[in-house]
C-alpha positions, -999 to +999 in steps of 0.1 A: -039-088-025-021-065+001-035-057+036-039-018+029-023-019+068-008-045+084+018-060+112+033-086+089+044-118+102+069-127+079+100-106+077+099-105+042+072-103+022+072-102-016+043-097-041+043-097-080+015-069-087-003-064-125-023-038-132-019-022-094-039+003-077-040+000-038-061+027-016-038+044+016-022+022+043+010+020+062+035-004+070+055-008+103+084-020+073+096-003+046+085-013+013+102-015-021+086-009-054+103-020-091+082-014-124+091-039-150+063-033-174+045+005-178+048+035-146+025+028-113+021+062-098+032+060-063+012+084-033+032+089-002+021+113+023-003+131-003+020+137-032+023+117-067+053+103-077+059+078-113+077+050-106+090+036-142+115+011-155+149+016-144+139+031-112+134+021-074+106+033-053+108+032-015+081+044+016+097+044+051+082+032+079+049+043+086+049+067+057+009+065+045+011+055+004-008+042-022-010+031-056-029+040-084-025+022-120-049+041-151-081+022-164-071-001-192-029+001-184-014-033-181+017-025-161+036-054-138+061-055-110+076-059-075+066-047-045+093-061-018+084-049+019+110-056+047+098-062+084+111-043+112+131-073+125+147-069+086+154-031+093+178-036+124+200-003+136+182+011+103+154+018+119+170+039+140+180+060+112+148+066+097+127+068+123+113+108+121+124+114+084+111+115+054+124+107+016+126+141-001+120+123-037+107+083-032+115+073-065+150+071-076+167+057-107+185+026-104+217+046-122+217+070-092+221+038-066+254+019-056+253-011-078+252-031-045+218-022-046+205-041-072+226-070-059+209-066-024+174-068-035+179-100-065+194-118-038+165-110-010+142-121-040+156-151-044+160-156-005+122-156+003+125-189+015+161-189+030+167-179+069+165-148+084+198-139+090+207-141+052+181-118+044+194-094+075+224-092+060+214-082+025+188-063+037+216-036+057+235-040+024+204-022+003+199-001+033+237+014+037+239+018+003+203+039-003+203+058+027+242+069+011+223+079-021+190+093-006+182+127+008+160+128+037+136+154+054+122+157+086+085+143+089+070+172+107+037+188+087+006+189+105-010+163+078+019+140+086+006+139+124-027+132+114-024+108+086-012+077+107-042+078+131-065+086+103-054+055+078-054+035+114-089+044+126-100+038+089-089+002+087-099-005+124-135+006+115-143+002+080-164-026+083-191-008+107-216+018+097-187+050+099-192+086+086-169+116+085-184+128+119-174+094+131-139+099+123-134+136+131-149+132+165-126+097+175-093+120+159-109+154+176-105+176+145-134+188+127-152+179+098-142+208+080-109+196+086-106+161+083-126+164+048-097+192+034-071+159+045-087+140+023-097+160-009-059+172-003-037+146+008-057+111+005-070+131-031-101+114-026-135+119-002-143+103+027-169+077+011-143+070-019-117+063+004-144+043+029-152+020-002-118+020-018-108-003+016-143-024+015-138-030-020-098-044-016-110-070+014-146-080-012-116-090-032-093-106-007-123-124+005-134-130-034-103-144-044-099-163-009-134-179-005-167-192-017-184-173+006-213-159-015-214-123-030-243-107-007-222-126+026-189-106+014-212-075+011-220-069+042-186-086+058-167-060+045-189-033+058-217-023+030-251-020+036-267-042+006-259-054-019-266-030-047-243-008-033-215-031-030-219-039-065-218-001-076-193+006-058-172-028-070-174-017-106-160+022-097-129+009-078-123-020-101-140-016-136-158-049-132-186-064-108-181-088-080-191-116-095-175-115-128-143-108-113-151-138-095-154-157-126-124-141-141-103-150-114-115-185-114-109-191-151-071-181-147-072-206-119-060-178-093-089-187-072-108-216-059 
């Protein structure tokens, strides 16, 4: 699974998704998403975009998106997320701007564009200067096809601190007075970010991030159910399970087995 925010240490990170949904994070990167099988509905800063075969989705640095996939659609794909070390002089260049649509067709992009990101797929393991290079080759050629806005909204301001706090403190016992008071807006306020721009409350939201490190930790260890429970932040049991089969249509424990009987966990 993806950290839902993270300082990765690779420069290029890759993931092969199925049947996606990922609750709001950031990325210090910029991030790349290809559907090769059904949409993905892609969130950035608050508003819903399809990303579907034959197009290319992209988030900027530090742009707060998620993920969201429909119960019982089996969709598949890429996710590609470039480091800032990846970025260069680009960085530069997007730094205070955001994409006025994030999902663009592949027909609308310079055909150096596909080549750029085949051969940083294929270069996972190679060295860093080959993936620098192709890298500012997808780069040139987007930011030439892209139209840009500045990132200037009051929910913009607030969204990165917000997403940050979240995943600095979801493991303790937080509520939305918590968070309002350590970001000094009110309640009122903080709660109309989230119905309108994280289009989800503050518990959803709260559990949508304990739920994605249960399964990290699910898929990662043999810690026991109740341990995970209250390592990622919920006060028993019964409430991690409830909240487990919301987010993720199943309970801990048979995803558990599920996993383990595709032999993606041990």
């Amino acid at each position: 699974m993806l950290p839902f925010m993270e300082q990765k240490n690779t420069d290029l990170f890759l993931y092969d998704y199925k049947s996606f949904s990922f609750p709001a994070h950031f990325h210090s990167g910029l991030e790349i998403i290809f559907a090769l099988k059904e949409p993905i509905t892609l969130t950035v800063n608050g508003s819903d975009h399809l990303v579907k075969e034959g197009s290319v989705g992209v988030v900027l640095p530090e742009e707060v998106h998620s993920y969201h996939t429909p119960e019982g659609i089996d969709n598949e794909g890429k996710v590609i997320l470039l480091g800032q070390r990846l970025l260069g002089e680009y960085a530069k260049k997007l730094s205070g701007k955001r994409l006025t649509e994030p999902v663009i067709p592949l027909s609308a992009l310079h055909p150096d564009c596909e080549t750029a990101v085949s051969t940083l797929i294929s270069a996972a393991n190679e060295d860093v200067l080959l993936q620098k290079t192709y890298a500012a080759l997808f780069l040139c050629r987007f930011i030439q096809a892209a139209d840009f806005d500045s990132a200037d909204s009051p929910s913009d301001t607030l969204l990165l601190p917000l997403v940050r706090y979240m995943g600095d403190h979801y493991r303790e016992s937080i509520g939305l007075g918590d968070a309002a008071e350590a970001l000094y807006v009110s309640k009122y306020h903080l709660s109309r970010i989230f119905s309108r721009v994280m289009k989800m409350n503050f518990n959803d939201y709260l559990n949508s991030l304990r739920v994605n490190a249960a399964i990290g930790l699910l898929d990662s260890t043999d810690l026991p159910v109740t341990k995970i429970a209250y390592e990622v932040g919920f006060g028993n049991v019964r409430t991690f399970n409830r909240a487990f089969l919301k987010h993720t249509g199943s309970t801990p424990a048979a995803f558990r087995r599920g996993k383990r009987g595709t032999g993606t966990a041990e």
